[in-house]
N, CA, C and O atoms as a GROMACS GRO file, in nm:
protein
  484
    1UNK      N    1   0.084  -0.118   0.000
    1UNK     CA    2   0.000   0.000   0.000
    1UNK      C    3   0.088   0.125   0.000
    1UNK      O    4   0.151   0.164   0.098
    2UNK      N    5   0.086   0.183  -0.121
    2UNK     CA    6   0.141   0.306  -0.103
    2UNK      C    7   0.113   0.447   0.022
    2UNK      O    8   0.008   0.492   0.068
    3UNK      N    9   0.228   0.480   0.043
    3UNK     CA   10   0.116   0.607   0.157
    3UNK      C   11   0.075   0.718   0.034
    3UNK      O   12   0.098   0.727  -0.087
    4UNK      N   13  -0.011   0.810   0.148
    4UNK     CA   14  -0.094   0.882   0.064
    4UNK      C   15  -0.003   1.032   0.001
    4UNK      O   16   0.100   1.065   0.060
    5UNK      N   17  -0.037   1.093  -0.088
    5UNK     CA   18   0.048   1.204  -0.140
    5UNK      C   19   0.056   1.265  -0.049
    5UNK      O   20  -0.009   1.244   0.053
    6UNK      N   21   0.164   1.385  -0.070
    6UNK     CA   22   0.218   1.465   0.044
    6UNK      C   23   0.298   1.440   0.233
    6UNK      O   24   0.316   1.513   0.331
    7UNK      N   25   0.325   1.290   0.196
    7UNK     CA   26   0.306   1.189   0.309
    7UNK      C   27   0.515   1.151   0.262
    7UNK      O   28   0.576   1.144   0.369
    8UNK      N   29   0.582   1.136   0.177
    8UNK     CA   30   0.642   0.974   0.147
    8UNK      C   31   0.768   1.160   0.078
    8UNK      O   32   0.725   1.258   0.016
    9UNK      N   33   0.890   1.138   0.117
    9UNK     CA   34   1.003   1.213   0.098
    9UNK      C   35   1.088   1.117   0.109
    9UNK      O   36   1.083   1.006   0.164
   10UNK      N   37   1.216   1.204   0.017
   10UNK     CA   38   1.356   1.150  -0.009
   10UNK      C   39   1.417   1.246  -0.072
   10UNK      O   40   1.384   1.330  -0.156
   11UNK      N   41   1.547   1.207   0.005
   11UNK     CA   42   1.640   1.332  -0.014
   11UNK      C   43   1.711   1.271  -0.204
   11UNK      O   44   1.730   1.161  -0.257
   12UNK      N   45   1.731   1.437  -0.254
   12UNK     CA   46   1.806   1.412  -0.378
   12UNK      C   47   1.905   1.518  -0.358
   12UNK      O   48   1.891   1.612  -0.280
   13UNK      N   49   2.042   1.490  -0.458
   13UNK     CA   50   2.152   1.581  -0.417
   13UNK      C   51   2.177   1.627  -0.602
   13UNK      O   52   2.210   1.578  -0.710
   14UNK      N   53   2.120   1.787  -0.521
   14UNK     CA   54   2.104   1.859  -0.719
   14UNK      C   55   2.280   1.925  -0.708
   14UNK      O   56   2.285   2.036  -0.762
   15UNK      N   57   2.394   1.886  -0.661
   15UNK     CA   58   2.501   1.910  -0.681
   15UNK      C   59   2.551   2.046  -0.546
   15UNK      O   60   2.668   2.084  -0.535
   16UNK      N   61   2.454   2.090  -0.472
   16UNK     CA   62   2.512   2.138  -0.336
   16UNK      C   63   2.469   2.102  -0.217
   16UNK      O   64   2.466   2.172  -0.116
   17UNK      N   65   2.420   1.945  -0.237
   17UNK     CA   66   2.434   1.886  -0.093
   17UNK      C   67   2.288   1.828  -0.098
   17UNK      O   68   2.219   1.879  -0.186
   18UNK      N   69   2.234   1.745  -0.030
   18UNK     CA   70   2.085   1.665  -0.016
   18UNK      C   71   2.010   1.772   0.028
   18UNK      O   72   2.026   1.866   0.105
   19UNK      N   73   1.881   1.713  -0.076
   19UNK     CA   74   1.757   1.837  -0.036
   19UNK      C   75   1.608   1.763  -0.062
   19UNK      O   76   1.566   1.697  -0.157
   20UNK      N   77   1.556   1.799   0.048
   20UNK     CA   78   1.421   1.692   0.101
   20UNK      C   79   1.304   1.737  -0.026
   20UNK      O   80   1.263   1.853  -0.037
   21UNK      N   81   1.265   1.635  -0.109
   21UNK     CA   82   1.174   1.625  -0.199
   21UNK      C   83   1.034   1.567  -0.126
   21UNK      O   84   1.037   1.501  -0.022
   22UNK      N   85   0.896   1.606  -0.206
   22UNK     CA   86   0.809   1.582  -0.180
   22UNK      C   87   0.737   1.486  -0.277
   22UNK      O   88   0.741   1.531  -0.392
   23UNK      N   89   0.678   1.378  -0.267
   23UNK     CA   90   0.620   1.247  -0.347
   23UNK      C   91   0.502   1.358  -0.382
   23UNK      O   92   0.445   1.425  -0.296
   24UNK      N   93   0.477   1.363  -0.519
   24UNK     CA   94   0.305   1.444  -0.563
   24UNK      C   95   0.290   1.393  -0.704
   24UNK      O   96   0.379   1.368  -0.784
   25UNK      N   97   0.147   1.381  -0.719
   25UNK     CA   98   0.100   1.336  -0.828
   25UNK      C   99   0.138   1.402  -0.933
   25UNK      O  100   0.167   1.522  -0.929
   26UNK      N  101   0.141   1.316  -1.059
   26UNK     CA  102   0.155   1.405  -1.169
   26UNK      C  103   0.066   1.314  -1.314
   26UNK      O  104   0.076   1.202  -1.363
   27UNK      N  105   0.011   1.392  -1.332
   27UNK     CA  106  -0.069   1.338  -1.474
   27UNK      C  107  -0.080   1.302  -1.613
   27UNK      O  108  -0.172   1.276  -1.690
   28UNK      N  109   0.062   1.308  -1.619
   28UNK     CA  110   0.137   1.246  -1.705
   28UNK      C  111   0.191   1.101  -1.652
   28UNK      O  112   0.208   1.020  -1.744
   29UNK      N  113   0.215   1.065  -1.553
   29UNK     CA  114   0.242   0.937  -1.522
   29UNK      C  115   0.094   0.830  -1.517
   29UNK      O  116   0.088   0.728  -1.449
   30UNK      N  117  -0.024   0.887  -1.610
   30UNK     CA  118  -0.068   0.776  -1.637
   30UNK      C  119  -0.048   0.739  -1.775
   30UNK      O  120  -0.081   0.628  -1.814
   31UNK      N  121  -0.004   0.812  -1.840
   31UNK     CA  122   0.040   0.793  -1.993
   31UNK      C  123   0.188   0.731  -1.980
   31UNK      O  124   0.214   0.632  -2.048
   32UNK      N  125   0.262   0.773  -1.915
   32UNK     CA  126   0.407   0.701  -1.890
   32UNK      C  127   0.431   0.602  -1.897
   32UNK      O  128   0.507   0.577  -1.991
   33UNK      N  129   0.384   0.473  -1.805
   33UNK     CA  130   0.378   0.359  -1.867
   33UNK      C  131   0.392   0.304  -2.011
   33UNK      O  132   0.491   0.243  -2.053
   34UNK      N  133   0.301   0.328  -2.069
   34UNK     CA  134   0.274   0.340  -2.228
   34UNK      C  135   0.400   0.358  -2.293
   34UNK      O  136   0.460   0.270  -2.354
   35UNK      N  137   0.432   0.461  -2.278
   35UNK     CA  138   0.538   0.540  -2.372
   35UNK      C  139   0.701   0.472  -2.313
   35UNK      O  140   0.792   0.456  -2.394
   36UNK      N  141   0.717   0.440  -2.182
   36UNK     CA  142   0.832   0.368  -2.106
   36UNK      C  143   0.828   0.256  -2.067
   36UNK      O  144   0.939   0.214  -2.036
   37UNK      N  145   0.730   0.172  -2.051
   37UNK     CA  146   0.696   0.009  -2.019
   37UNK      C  147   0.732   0.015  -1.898
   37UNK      O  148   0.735  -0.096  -1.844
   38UNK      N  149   0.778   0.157  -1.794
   38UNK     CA  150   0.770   0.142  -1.661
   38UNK      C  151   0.713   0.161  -1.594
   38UNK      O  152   0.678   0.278  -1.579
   39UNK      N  153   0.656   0.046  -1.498
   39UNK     CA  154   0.503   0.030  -1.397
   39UNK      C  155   0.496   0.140  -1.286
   39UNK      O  156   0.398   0.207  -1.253
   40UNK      N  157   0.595   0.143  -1.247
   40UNK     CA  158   0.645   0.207  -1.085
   40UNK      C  159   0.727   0.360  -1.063
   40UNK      O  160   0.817   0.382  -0.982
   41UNK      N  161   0.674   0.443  -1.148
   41UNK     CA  162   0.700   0.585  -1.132
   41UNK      C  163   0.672   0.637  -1.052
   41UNK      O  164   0.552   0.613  -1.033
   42UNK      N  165   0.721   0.722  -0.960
   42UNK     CA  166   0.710   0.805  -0.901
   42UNK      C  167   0.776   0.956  -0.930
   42UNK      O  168   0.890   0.974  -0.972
   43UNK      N  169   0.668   1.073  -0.896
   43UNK     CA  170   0.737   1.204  -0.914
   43UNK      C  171   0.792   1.248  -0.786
   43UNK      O  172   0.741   1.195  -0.687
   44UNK      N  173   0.873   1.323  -0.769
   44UNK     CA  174   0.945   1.422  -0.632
   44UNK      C  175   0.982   1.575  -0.680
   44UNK      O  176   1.037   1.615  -0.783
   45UNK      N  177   0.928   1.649  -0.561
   45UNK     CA  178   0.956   1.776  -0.615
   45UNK      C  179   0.998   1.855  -0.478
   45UNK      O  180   0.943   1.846  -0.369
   46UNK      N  181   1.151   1.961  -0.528
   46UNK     CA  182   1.185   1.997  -0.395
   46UNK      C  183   1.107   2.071  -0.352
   46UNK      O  184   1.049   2.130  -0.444
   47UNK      N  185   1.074   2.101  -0.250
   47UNK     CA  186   0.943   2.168  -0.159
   47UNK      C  187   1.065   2.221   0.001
   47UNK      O  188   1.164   2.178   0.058
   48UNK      N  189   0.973   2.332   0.008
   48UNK     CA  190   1.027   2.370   0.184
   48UNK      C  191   0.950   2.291   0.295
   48UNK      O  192   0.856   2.211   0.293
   49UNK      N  193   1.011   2.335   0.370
   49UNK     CA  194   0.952   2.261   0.507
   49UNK      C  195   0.822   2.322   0.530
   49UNK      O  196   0.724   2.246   0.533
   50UNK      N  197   0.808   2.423   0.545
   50UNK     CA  198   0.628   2.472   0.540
   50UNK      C  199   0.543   2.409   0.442
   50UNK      O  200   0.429   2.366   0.455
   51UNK      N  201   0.636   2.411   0.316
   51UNK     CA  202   0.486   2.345   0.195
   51UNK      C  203   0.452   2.173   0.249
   51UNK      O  204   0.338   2.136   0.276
   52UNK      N  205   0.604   2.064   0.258
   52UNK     CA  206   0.553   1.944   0.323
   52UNK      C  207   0.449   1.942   0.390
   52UNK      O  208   0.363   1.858   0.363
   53UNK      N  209   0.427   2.051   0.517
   53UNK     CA  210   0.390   2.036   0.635
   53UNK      C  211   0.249   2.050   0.624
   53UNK      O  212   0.162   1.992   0.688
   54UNK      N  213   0.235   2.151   0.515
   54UNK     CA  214   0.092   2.205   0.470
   54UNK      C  215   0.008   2.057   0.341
   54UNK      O  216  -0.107   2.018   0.318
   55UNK      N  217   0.136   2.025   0.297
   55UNK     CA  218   0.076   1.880   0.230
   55UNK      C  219   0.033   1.795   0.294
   55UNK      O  220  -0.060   1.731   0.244
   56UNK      N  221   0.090   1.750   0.458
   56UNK     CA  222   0.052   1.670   0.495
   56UNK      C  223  -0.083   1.737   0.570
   56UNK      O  224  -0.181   1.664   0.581
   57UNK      N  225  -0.090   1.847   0.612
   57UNK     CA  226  -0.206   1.878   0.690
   57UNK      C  227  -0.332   1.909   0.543
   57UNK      O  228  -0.450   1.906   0.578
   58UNK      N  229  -0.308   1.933   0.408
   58UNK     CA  230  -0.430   1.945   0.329
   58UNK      C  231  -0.556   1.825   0.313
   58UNK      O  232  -0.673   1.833   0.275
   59UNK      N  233  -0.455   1.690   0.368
   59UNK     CA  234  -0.536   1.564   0.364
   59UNK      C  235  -0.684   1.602   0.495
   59UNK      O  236  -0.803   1.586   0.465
   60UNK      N  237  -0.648   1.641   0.598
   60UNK     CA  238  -0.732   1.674   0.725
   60UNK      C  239  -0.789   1.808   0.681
   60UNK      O  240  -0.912   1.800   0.692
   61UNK      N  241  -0.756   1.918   0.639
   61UNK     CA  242  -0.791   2.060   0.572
   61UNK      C  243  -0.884   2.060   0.493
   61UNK      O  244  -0.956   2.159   0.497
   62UNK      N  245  -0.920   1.944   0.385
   62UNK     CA  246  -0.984   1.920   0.238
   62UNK      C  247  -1.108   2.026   0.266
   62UNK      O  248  -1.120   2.137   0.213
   63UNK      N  249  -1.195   1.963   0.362
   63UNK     CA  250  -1.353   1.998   0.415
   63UNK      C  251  -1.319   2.122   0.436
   63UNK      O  252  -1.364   2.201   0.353
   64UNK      N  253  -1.242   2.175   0.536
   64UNK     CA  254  -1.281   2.312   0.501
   64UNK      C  255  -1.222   2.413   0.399
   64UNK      O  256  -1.280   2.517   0.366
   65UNK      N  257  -1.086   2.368   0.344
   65UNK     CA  258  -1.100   2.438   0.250
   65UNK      C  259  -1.172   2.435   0.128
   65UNK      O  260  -1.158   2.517   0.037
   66UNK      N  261  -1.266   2.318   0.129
   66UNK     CA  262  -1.337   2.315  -0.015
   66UNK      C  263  -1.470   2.432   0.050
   66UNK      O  264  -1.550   2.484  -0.029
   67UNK      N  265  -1.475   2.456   0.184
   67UNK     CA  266  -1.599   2.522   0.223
   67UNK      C  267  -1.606   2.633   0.132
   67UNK      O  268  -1.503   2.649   0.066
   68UNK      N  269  -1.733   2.743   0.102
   68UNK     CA  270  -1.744   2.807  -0.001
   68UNK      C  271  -1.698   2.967   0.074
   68UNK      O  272  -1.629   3.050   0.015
   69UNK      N  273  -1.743   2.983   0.193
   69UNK     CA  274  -1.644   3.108   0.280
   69UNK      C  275  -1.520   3.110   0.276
   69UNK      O  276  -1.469   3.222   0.271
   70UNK      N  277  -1.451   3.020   0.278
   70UNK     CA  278  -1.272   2.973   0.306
   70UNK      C  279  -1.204   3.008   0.116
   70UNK      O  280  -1.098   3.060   0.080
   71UNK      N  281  -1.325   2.950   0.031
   71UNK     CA  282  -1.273   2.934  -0.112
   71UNK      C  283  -1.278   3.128  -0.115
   71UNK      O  284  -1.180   3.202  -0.121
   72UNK      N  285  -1.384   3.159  -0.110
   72UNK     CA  286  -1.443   3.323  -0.144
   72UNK      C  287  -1.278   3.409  -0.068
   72UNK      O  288  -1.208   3.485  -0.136
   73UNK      N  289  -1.240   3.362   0.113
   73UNK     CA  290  -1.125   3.449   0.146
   73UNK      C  291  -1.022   3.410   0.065
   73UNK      O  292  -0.941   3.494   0.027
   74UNK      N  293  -1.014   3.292   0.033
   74UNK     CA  294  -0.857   3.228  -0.050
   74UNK      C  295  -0.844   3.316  -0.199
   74UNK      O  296  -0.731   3.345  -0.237
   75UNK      N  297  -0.961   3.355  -0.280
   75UNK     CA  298  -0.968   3.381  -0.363
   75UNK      C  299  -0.931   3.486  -0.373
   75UNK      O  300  -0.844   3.512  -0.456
   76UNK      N  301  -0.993   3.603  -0.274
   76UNK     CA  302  -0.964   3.719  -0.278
   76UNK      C  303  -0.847   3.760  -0.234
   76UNK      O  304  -0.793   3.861  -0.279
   77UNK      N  305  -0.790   3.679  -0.130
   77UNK     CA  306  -0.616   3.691  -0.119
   77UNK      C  307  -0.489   3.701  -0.266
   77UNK      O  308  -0.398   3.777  -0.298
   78UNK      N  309  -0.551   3.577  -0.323
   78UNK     CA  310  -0.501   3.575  -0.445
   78UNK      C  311  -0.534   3.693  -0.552
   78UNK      O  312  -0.456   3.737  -0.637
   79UNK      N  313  -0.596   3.712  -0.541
   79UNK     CA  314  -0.616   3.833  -0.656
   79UNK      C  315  -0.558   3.971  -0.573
   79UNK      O  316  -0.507   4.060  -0.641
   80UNK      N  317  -0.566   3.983  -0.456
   80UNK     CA  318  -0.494   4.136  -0.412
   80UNK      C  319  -0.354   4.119  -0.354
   80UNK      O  320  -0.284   4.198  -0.290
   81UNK      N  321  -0.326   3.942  -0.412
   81UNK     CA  322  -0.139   3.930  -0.390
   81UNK      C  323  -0.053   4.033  -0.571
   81UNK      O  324  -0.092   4.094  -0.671
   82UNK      N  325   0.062   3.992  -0.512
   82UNK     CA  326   0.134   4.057  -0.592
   82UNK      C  327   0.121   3.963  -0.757
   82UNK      O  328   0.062   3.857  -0.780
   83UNK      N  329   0.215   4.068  -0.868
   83UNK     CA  330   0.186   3.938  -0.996
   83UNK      C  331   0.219   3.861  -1.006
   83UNK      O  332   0.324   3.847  -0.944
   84UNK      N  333   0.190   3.782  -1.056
   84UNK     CA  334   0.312   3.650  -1.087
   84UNK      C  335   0.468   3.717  -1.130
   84UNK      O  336   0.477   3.840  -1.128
   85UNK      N  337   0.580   3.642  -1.167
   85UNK     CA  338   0.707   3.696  -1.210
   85UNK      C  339   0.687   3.705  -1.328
   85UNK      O  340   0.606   3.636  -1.390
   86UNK      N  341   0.757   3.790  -1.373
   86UNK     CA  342   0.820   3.844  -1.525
   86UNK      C  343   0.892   3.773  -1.621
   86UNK      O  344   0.996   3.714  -1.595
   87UNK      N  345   0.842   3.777  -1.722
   87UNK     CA  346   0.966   3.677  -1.836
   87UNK      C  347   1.085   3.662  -1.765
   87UNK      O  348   1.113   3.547  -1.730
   88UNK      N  349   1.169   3.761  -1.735
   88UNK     CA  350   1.336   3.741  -1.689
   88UNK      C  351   1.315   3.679  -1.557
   88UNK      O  352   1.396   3.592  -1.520
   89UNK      N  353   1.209   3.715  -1.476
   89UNK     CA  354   1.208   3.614  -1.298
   89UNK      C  355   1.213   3.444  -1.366
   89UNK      O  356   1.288   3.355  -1.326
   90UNK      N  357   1.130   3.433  -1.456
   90UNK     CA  358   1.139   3.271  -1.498
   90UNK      C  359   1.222   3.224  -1.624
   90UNK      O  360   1.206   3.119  -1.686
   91UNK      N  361   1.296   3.307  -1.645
   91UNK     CA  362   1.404   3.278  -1.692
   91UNK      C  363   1.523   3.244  -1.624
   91UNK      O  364   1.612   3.174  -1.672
   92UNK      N  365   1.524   3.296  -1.509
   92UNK     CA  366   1.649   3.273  -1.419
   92UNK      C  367   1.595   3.154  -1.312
   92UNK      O  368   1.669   3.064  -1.270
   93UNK      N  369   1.476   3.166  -1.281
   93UNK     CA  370   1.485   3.017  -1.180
   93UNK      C  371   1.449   2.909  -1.238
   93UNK      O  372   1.410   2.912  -1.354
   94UNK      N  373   1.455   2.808  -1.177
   94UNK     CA  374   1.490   2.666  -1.259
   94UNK      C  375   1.401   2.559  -1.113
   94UNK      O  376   1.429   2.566  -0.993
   95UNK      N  377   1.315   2.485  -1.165
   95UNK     CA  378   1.249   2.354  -1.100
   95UNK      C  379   1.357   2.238  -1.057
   95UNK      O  380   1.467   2.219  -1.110
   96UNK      N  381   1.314   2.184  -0.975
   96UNK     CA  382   1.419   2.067  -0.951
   96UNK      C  383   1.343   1.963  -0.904
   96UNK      O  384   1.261   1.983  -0.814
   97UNK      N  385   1.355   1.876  -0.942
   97UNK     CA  386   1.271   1.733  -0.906
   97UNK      C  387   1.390   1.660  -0.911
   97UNK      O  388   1.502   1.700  -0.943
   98UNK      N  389   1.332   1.486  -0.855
   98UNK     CA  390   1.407   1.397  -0.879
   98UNK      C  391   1.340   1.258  -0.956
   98UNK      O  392   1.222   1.249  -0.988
   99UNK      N  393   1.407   1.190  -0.969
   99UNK     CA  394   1.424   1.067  -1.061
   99UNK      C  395   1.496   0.970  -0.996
   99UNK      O  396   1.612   0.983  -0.958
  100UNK      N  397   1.426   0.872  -0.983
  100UNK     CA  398   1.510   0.766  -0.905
  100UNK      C  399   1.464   0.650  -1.010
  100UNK      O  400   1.342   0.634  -1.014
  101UNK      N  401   1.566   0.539  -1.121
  101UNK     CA  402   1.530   0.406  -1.133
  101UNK      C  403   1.550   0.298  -1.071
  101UNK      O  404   1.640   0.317  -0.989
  102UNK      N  405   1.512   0.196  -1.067
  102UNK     CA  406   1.564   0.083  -0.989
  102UNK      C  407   1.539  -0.011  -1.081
  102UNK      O  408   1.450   0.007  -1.164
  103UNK      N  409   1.643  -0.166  -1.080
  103UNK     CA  410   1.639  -0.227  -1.157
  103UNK      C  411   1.534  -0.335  -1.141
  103UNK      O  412   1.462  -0.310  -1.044
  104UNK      N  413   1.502  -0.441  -1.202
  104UNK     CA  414   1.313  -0.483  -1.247
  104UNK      C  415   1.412  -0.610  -1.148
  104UNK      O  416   1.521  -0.661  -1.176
  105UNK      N  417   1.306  -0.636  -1.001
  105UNK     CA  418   1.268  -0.720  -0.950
  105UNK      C  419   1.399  -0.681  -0.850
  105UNK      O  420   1.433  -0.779  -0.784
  106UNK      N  421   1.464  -0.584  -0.828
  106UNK     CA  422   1.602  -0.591  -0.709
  106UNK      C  423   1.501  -0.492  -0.617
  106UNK      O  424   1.460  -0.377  -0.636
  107UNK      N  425   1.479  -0.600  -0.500
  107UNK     CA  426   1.438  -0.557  -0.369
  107UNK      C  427   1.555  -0.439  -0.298
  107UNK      O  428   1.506  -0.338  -0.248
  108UNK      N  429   1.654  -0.450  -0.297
  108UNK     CA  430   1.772  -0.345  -0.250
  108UNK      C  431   1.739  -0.169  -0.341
  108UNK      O  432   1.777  -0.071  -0.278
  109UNK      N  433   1.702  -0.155  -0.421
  109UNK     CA  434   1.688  -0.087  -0.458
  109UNK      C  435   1.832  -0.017  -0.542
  109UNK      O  436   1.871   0.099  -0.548
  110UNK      N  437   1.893  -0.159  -0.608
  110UNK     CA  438   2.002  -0.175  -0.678
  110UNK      C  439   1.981  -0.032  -0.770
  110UNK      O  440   1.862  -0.003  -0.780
  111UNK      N  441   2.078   0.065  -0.842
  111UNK     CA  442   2.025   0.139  -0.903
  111UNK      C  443   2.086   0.126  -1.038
  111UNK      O  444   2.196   0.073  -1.035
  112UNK      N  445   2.035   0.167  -1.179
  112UNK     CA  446   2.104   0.109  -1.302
  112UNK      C  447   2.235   0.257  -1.317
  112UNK      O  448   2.251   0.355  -1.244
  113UNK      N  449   2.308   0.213  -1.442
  113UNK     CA  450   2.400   0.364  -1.413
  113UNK      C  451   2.336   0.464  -1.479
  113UNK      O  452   2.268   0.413  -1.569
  114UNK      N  453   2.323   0.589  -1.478
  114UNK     CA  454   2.246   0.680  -1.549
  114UNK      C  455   2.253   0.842  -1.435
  114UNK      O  456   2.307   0.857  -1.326
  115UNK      N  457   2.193   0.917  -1.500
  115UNK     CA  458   2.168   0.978  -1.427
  115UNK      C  459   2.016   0.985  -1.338
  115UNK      O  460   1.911   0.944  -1.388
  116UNK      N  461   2.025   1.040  -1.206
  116UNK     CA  462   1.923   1.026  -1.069
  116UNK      C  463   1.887   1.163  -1.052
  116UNK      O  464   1.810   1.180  -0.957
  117UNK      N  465   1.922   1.273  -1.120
  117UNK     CA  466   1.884   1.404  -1.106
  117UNK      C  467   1.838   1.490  -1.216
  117UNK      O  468   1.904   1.524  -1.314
  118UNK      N  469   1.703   1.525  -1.184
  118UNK     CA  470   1.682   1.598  -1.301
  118UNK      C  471   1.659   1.771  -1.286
  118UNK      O  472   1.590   1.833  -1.204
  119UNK      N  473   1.744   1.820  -1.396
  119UNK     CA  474   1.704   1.985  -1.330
  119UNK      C  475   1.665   2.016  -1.465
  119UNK      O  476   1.691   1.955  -1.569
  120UNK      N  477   1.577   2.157  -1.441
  120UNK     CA  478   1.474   2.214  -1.523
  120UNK      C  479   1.535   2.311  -1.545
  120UNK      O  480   1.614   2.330  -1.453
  121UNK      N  481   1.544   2.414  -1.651
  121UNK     CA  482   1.633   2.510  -1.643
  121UNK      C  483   1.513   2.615  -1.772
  121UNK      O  484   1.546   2.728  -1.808
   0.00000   0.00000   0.00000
């Protein structure tokens, strides 16, 4: 039994030292299979310690934040926050996830040679 999203971390090292990733769905890994013949994907994405914390508490949160008072304040926060960034703000920062394979049927979690890190740029 898998645990539930926002629940299941592992550290990846994007070249200045280990940094705690978060297990989250992604919707392309139901097409993945298909296209890779691999069963057992998982996504990770680096996250801070507040966002984990708030992942694991959104599972208990759901009810009231789906409430329609909570949606109406959330909404209006968002619209009188600042803009999103600018062409050049997302030009300069870069996503970082990880990638972990393991080889078909090694319980150790033998790993093949390749690369285990993926950066977004």
């Amino acid at each position: 039994m898998q645990p539930p999203e926002g629940v299941k971390t592992r550290s990846f090292d994007f070249g200045t030292g280990p940094v705690t990733c978060l297990r989250v769905p992604w919707g392309d890994l139901a097409t993945a299979f298909y296209s890779t013949g691999i069963s057992n994907i998982e996504v990770y994405l680096a996250v801070s310690g507040g966002q984990r914390l708030f992942a694991r508490l959104a599972r208990w949160l759901a009810p009231v934040l789906a409430a329609r008072p909570v949606q109406a304040f959330l909404k209006s926060r968002v619209q009188a926050g600042k803009a999103g960034p600018s062409t050049q703000e997302r030009r300069r920062e870069h996503g970082r996830g990880g990638l972990e394979r393991r080889m078909a049927g090694s319980r150790g979690g033998r790993r093949p040679p390749g690369p285990a890190v993926l950066r977004q740029r």
